[in-house]
N, C-alpha and C positions, 0 to 999 in steps of 0.2 A: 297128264299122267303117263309114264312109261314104266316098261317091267326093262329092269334096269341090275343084272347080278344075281336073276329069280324074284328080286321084287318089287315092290311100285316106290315109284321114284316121285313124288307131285312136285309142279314147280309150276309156277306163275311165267306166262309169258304174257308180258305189257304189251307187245303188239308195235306196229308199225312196219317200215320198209327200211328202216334205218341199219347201223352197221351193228352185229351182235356182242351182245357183252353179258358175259355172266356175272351174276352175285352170290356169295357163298354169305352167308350167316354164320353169325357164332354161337355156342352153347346156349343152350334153354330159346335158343331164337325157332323162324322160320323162314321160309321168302318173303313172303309182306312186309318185311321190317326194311324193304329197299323201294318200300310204292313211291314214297316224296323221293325218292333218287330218280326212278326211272321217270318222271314227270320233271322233273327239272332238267334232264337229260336228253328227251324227245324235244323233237322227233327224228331226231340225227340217231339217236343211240336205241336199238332194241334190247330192252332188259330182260334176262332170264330168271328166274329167282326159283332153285330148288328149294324144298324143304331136305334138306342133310336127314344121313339114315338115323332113324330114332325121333326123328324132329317131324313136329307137323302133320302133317298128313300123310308123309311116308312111311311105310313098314318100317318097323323093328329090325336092326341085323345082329347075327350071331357075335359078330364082335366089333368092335369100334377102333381098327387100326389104322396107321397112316396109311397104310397100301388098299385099305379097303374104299378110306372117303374118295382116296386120289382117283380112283377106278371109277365110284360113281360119276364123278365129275367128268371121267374122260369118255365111260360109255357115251351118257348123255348126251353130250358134246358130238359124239360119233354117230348115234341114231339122229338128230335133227340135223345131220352132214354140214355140220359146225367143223369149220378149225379158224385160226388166226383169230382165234376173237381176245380181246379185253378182260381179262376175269379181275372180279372186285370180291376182296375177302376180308370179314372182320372176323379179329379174334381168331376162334379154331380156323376159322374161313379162312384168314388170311392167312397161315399156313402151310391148309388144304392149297390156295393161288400159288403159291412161290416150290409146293413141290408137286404141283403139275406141269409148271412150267417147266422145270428143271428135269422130271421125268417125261413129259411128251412136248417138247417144245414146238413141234407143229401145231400144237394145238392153242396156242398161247403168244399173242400179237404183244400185249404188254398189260403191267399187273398197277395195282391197287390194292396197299396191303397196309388195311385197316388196323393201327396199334397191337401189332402182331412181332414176336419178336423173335431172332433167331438160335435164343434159348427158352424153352417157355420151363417155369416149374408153376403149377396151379394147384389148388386144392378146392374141389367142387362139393366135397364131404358135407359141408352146412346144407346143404341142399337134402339131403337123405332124413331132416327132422319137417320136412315138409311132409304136410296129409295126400294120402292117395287120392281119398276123394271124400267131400264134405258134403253135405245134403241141399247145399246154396250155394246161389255162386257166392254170395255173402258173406257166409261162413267160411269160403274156399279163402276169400281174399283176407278179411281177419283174421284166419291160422297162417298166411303166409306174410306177416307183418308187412315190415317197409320193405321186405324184398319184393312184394304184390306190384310196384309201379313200373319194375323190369320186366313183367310175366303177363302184362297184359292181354297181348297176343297169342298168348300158351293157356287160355284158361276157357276149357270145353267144358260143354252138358256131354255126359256118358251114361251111358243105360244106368248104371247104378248111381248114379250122382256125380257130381261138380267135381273136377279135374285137372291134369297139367295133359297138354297136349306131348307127353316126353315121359321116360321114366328115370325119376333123380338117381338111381342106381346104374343107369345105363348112361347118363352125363358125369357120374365118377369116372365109369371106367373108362369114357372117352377121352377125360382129360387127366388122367395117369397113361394112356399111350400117348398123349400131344404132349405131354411134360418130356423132354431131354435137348438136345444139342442139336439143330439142323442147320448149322453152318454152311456144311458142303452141301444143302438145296439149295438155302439162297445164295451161296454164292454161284451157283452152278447156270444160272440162269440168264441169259444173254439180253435178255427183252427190255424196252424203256420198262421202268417203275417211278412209282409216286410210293413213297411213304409218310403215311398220317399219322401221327401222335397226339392224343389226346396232353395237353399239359400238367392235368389234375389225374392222369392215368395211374391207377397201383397196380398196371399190369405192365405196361414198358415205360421204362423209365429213360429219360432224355437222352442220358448218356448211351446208353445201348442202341438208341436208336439214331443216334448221329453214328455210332460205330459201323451200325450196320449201313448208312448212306454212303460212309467214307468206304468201305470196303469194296463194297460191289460198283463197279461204275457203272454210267447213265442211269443211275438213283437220285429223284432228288426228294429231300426231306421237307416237310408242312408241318409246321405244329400249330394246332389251334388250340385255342380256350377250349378244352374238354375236358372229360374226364373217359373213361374207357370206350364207352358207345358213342365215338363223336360223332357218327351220321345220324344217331336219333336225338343226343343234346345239342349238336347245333349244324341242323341239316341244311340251312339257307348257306353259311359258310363251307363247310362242308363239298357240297353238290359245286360252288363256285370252284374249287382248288380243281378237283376231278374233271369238270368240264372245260379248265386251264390246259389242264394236260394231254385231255383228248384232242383238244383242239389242234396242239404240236405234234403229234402224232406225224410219221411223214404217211 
């Protein structure tokens, strides 16, 4: 835990002597959703894995802007006297990676940008007919129907009852600031990249994301059998493409 902007920042550090490399998570996520990464990855690679503000076991913040997630990541990075490392980002994550890089690029060796696109429009709105809190976890997971198998991870006991580790009103308004055009980030960014695309993804779709390969050099693009979460649908594949590219690395 660090106090990271006024407030506590949690993040999973997996440990080892290896070289560092952040993970950023995407919406309704936390850091644990990179444990089978950083274990396929060791003991070469040290995985950092925050809980993002509002996520997890981190504080709540006043607002959920790009300049704010970007700052967590760079504090962070700057308390554990981190630069040049790896950052891995899905989804908001992967965003959050490419306009860190582009706004602190000492701090940023080369990215990993999880089915993240350099337009994003989303709409997290469904999310806000989910229950605050249910009296079981049981109950919690039946009123959150088939979206329950994505929230695994996000479903705490809290003094008054069973819960999301996040608030759905504060994941709206996160992803109406990650909704617009961030072109001139990614392209702003000098660093090797890997780009991953889920192929069953409803959030980037092929073309966009061969655009965005074509566009920025030293990008090269991956598409796997996935669908938007490809490192939790198929994290054997997955953690292989990543640890391809770490390994070229110079």
């Amino acid at each position: 835990m660090e106090v990271v902007g006024g407030r506590r920042l949690s993040y999973l550090d997996f440990g080892g002597d290896g070289r560092p490399l952040l993970a950023l998570h995407g919406h309704f996520g936390e850091g644990r959703t990179f444990a089978r990464l950083a274990r396929e990855l060791g003991p070469g690679w040290r995985v950092l894995a925050p809980d993002q503000r509002g996520h997890g076991r981190s504080d709540r913040a006043a607002d959920h802007s790009r300049e704010g997630y970007v700052a967590d990541a760079a504090e962070l990075l700057d308390r554990l006297g981190l630069e040049d490392v790896v950052v891995v980002g899905h989804s908001l994550g992967g965003v959050n990676a490419y306009q860190l890089a582009a706004r602190h690029p000492r701090l940023v060796r080369a990215l990993v940008v999880e089915d993240a696109g350099a337009v994003v429009d989303g709409d997290l709105s469904f999310c806000l007919a989910w229950p605050e809190r249910a009296p079981t976890r049981r109950a919690l997971v039946e009123a959150l129907g088939d979206s329950a198998r994505h929230l695994a991870d996000a479903v705490r006991e809290h003094p008054d009852g069973w819960g999301l580790a996040f608030r759905p009103g504060d994941m709206v308004a996160s992803q109406r600031q990650l909704n617009g055009d961030h072109w001139a980030d990614w392209l702003a960014g000098e660093c090797p990249a890997l780009l991953v695309h889920g192929t069953s993804s409803d959030v980037l779709d092929a073309a966009h994301a061969r655009e965005m390969a074509a566009r920025r050099p030293g990008t090269r693009l991956v598409h796997l059998p996935a669908g938007h979460a490809v490192h939790a649908t198929v994290p054997g594949p997955f953690a292989a493409v990543v640890r391809e590219f770490l390994a070229a690395l110079p």
